[in-house]
MOPAC internal coordinates of N, CA, C and O (Angstrom, degrees):
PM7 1SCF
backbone

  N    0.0000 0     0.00 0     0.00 0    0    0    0
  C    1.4533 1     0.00 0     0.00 0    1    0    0
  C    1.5226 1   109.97 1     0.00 0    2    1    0
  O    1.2310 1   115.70 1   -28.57 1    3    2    1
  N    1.0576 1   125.77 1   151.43 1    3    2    1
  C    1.6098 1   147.89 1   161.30 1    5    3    2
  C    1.1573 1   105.16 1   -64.52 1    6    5    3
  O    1.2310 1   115.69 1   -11.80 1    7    6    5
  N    1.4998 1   125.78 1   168.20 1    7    6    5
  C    1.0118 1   157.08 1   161.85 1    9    7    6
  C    1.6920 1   123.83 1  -129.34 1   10    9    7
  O    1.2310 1   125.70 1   -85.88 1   11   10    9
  N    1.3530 1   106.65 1    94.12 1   11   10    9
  C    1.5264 1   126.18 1   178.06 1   13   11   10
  C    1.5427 1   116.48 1   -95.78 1   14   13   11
  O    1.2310 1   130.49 1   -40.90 1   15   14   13
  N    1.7025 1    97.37 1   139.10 1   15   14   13
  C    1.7284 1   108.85 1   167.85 1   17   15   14
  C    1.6843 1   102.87 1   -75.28 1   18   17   15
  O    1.2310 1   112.88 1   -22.02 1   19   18   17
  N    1.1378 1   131.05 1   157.98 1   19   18   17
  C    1.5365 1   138.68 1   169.24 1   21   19   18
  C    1.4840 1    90.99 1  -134.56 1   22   21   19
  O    1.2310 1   130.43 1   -50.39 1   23   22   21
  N    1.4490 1    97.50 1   129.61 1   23   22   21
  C    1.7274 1   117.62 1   154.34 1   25   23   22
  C    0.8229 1   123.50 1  -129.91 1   26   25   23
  O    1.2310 1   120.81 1   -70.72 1   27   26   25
  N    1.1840 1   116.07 1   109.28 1   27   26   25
  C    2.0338 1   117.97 1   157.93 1   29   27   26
  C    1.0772 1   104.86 1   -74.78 1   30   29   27
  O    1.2310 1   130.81 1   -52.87 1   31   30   29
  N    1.2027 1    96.75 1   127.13 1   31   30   29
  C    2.0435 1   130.23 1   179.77 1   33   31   30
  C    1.5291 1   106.59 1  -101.93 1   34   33   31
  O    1.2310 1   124.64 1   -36.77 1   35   34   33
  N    1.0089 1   108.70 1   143.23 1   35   34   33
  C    1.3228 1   112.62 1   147.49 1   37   35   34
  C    1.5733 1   116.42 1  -176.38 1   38   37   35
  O    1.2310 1   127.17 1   -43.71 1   39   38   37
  N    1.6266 1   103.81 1   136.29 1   39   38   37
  C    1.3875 1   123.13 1  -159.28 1   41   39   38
  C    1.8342 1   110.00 1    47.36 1   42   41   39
  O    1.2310 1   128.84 1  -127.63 1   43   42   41
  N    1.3774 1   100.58 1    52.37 1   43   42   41
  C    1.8732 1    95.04 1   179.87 1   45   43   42
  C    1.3389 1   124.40 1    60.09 1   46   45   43
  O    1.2310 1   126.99 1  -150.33 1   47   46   45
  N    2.0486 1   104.16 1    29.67 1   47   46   45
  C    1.9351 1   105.66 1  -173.92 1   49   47   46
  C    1.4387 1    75.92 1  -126.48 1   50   49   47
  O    1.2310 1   124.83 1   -46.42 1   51   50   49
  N    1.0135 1   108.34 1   133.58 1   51   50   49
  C    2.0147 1   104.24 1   150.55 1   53   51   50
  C    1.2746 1   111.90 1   -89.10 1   54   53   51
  O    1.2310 1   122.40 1   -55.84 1   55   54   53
  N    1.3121 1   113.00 1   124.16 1   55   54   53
  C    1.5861 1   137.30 1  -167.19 1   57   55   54
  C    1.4572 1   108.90 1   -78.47 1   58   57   55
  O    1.2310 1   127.15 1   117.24 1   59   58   57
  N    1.4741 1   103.85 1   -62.76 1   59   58   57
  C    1.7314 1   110.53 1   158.46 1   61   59   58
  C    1.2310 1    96.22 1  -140.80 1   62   61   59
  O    1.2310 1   136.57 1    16.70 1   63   62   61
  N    2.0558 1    85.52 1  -163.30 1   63   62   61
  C    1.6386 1    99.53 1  -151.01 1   65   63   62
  C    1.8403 1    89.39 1  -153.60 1   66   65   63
  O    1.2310 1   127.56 1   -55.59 1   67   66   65
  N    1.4864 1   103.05 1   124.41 1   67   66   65
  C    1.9609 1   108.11 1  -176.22 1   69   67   66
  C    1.4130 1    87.94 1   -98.86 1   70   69   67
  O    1.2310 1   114.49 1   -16.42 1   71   70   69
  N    1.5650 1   128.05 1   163.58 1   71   70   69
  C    1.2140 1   104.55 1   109.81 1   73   71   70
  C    1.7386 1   101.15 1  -131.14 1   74   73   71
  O    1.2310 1   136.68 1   -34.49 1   75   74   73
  N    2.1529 1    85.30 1   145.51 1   75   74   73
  C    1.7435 1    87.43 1   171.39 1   77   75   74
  C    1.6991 1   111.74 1  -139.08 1   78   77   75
  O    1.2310 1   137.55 1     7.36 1   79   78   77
  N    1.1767 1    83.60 1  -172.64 1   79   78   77
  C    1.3159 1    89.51 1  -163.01 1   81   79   78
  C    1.9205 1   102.30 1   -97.05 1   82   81   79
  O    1.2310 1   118.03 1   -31.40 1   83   82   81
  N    0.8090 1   121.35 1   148.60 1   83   82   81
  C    1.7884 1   132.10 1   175.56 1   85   83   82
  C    1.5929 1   116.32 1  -171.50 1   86   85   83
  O    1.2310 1   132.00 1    -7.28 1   87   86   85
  N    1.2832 1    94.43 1   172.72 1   87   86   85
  C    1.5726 1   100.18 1   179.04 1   89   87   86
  C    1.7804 1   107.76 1  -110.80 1   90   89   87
  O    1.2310 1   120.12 1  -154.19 1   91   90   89
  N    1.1627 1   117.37 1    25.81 1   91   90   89
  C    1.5906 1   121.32 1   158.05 1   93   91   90
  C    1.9036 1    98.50 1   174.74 1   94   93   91
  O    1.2310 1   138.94 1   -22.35 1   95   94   93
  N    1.2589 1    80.88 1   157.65 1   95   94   93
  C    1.4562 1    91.83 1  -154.09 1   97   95   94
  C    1.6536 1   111.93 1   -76.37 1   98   97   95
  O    1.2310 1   115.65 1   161.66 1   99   98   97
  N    1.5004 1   125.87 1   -18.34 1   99   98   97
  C    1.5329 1   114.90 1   161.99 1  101   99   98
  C    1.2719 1   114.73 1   -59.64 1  102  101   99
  O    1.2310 1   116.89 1   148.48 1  103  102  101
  N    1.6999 1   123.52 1   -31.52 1  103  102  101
  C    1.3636 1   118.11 1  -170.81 1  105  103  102
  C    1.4967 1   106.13 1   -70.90 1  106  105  103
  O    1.2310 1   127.65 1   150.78 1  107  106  105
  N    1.4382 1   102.88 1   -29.22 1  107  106  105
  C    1.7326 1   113.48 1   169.17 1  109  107  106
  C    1.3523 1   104.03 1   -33.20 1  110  109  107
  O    1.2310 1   115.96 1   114.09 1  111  110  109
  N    1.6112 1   125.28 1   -65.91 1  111  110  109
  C    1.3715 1   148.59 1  -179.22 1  113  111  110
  C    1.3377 1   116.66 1   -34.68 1  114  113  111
  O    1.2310 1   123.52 1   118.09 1  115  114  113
  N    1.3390 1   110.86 1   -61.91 1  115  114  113
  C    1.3547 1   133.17 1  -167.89 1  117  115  114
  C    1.9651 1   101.21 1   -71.44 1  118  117  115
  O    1.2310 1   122.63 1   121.89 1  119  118  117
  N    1.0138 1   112.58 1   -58.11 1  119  118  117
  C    1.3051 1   124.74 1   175.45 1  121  119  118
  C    1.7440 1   105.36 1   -36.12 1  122  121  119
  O    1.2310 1   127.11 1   126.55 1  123  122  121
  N    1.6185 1   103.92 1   -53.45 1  123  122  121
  C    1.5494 1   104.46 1  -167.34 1  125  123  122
  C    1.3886 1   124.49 1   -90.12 1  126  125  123
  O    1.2310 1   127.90 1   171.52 1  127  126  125
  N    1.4995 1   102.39 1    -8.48 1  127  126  125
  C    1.7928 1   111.00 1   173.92 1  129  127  126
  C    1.1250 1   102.27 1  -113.97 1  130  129  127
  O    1.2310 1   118.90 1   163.82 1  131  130  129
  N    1.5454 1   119.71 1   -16.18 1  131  130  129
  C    1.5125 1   115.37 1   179.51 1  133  131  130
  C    1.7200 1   125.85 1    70.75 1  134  133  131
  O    1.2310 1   132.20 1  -154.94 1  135  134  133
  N    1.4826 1    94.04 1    25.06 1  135  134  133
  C    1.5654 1   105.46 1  -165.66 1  137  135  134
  C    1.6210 1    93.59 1  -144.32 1  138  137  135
  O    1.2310 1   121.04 1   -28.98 1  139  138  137
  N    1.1810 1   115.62 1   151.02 1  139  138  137
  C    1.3431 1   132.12 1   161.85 1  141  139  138
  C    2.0034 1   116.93 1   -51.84 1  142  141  139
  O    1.2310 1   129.23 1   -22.87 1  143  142  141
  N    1.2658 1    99.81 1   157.13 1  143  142  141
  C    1.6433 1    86.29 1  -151.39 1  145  143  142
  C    2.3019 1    92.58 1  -146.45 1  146  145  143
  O    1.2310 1   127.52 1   -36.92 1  147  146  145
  N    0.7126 1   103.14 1   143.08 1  147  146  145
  C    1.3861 1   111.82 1  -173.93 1  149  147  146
  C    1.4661 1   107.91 1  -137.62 1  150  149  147
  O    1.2310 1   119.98 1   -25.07 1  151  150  149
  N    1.5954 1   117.65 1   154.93 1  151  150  149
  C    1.5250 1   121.00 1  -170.36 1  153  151  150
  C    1.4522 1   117.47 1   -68.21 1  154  153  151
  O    1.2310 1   120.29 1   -41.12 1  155  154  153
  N    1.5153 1   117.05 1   138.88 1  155  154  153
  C    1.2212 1   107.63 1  -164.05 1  157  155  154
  C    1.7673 1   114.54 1   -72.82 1  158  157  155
  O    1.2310 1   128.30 1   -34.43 1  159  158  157
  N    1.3438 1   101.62 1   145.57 1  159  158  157
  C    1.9181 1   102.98 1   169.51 1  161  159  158
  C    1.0940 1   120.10 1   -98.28 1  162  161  159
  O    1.2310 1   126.01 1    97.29 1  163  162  161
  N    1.4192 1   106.05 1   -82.71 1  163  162  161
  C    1.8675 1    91.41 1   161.71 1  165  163  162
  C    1.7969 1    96.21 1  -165.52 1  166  165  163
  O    1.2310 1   127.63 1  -123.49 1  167  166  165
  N    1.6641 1   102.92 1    56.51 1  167  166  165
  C    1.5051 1   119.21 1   171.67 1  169  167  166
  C    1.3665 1   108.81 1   -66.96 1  170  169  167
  O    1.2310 1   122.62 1   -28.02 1  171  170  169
  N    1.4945 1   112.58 1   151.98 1  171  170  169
  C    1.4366 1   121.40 1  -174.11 1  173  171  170
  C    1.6141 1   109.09 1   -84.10 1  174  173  171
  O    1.2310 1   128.03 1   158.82 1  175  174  173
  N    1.6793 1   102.15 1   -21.18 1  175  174  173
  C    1.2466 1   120.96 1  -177.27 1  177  175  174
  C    1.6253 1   110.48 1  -100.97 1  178  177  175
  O    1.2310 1   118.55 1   -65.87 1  179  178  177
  N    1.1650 1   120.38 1   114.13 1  179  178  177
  C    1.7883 1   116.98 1  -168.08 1  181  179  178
  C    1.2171 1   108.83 1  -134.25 1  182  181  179
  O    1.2310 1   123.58 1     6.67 1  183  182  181
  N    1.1417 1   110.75 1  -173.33 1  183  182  181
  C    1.6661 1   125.53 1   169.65 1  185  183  182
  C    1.3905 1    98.39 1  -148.65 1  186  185  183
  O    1.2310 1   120.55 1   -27.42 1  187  186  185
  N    1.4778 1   116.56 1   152.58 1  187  186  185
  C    1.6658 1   132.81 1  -156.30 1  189  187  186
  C    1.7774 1    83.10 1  -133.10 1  190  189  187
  O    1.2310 1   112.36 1   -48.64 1  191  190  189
  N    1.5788 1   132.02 1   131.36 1  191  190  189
  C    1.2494 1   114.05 1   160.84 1  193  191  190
  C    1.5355 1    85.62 1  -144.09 1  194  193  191
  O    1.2310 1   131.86 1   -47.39 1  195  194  193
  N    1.9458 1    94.71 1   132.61 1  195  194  193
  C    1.1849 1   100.25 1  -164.97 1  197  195  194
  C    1.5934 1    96.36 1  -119.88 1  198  197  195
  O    1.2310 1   110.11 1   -26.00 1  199  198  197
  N    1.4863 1   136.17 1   154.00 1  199  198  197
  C    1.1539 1   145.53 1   177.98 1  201  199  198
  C    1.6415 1   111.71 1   -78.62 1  202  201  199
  O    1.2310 1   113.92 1   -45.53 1  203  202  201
  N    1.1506 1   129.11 1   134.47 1  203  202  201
  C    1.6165 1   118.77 1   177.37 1  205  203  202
  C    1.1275 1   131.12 1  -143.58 1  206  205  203
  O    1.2310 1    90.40 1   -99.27 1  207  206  205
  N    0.9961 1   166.76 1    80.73 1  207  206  205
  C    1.2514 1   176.76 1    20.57 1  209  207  206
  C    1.5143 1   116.11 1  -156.68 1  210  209  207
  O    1.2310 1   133.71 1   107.53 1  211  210  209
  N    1.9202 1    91.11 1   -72.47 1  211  210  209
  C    1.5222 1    99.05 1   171.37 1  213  211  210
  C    1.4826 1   101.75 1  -150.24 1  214  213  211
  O    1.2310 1   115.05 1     2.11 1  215  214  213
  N    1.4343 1   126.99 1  -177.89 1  215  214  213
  C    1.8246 1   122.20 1  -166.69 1  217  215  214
  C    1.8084 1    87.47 1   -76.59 1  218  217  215
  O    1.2310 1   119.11 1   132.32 1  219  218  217
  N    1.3202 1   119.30 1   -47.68 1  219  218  217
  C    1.3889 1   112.03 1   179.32 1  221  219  218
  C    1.2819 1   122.38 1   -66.82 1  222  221  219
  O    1.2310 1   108.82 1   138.01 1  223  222  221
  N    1.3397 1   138.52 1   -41.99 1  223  222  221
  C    1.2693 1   122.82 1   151.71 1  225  223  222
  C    1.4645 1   133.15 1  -112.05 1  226  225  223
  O    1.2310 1   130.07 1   -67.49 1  227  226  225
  N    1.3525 1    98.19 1   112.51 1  227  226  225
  C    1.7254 1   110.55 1  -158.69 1  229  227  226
  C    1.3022 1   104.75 1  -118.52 1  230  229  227
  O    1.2310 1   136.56 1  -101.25 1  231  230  229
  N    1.6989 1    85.54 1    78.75 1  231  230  229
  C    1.6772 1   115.59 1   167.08 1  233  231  230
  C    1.7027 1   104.33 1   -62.23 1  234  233  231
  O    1.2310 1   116.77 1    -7.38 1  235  234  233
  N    1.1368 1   123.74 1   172.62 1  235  234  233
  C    1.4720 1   128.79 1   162.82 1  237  235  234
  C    1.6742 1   111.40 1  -122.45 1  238  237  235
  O    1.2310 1   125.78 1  -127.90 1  239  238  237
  N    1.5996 1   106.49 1    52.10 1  239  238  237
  C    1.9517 1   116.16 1  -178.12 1  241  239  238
  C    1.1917 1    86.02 1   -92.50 1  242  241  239
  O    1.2310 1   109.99 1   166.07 1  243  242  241
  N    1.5116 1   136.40 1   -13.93 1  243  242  241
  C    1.7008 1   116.57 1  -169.26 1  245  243  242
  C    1.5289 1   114.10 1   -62.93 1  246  245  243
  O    1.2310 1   119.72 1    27.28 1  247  246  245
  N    1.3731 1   118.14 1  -152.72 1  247  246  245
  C    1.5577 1   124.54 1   143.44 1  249  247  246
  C    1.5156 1   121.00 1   -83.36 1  250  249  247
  O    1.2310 1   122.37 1   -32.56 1  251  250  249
  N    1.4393 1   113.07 1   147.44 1  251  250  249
  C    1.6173 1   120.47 1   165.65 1  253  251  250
  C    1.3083 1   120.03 1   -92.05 1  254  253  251
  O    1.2310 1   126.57 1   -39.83 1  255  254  253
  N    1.5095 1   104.96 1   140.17 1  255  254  253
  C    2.1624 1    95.70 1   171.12 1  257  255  254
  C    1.6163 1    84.48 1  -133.45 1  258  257  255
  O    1.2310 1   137.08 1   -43.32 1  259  258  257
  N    1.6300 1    84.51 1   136.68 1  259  258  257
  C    1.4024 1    89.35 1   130.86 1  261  259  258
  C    1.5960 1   160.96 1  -137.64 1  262  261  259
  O    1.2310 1   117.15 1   -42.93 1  263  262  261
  N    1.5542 1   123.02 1   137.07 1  263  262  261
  C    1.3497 1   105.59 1  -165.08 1  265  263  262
  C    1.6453 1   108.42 1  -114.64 1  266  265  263
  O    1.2310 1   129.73 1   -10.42 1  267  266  265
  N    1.6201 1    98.85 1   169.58 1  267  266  265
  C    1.4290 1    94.69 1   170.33 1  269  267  266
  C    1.6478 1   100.51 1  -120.99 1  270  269  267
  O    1.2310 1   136.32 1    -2.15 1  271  270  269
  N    1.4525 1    86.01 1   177.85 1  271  270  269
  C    1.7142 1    98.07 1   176.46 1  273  271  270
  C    1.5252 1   126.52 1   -62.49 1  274  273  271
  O    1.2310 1   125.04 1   -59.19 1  275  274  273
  N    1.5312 1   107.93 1   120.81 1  275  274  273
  C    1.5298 1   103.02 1   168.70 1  277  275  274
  C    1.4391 1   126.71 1   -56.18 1  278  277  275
  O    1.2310 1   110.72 1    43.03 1  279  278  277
  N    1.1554 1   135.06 1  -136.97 1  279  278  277
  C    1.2529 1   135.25 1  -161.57 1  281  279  278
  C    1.7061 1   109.94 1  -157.26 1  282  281  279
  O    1.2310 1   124.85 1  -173.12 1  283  282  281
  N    1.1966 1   108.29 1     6.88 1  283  282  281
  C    1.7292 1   121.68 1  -167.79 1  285  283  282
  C    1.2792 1    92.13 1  -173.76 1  286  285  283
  O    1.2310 1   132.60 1   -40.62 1  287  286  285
  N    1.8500 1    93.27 1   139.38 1  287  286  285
  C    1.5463 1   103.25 1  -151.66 1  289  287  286
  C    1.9576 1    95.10 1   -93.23 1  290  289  287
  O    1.2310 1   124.98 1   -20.42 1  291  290  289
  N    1.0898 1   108.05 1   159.58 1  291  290  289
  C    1.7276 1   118.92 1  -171.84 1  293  291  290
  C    1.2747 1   121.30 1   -36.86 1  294  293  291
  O    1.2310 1   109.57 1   -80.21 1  295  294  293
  N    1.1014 1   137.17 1    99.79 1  295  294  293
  C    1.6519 1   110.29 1   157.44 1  297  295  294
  C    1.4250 1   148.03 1   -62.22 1  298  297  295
  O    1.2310 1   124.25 1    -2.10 1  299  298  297
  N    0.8967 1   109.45 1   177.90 1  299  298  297
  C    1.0669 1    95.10 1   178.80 1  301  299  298
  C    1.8399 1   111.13 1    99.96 1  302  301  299
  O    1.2310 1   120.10 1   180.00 1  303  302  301

């Protein structure tokens, strides 16, 4: 598994901050809002999931995504 930063954004503030562990980085998403998650457009409300090295050093050299919130909460 990876190790991803999670940010909830909103209006360009990060609200909070996860980090978890997954094997691709939307599930990163889903894991930390606990809701289903779709590619971002240009919502005021987002999520930032960044790739990072290791849980102890959580550089931001990985890749960035970003998604926003689905509309129906996660399964699973």
């Amino acid at each position: 598994m990876k190790v991803y930063r999670v940010e909830e954004i909103e209006n360009n503030t990060v609200r909070m901050t996860h980090v978890i562990e997954a094997l691709a980085p939307f599930q990163a998403a889903v894991k930390a809002i606990g809701r289903e998650v779709r590619l971002r457009k240009d919502e005021a409300s987002w999520i930032r999931v960044t790739e990072t090295l290791t849980r102890a050093k959580q550089t931001r050299d990985g890749g960035v995504f970003e998604y926003s919130v689905g509309s129906y909460p996660a399964h699973g």
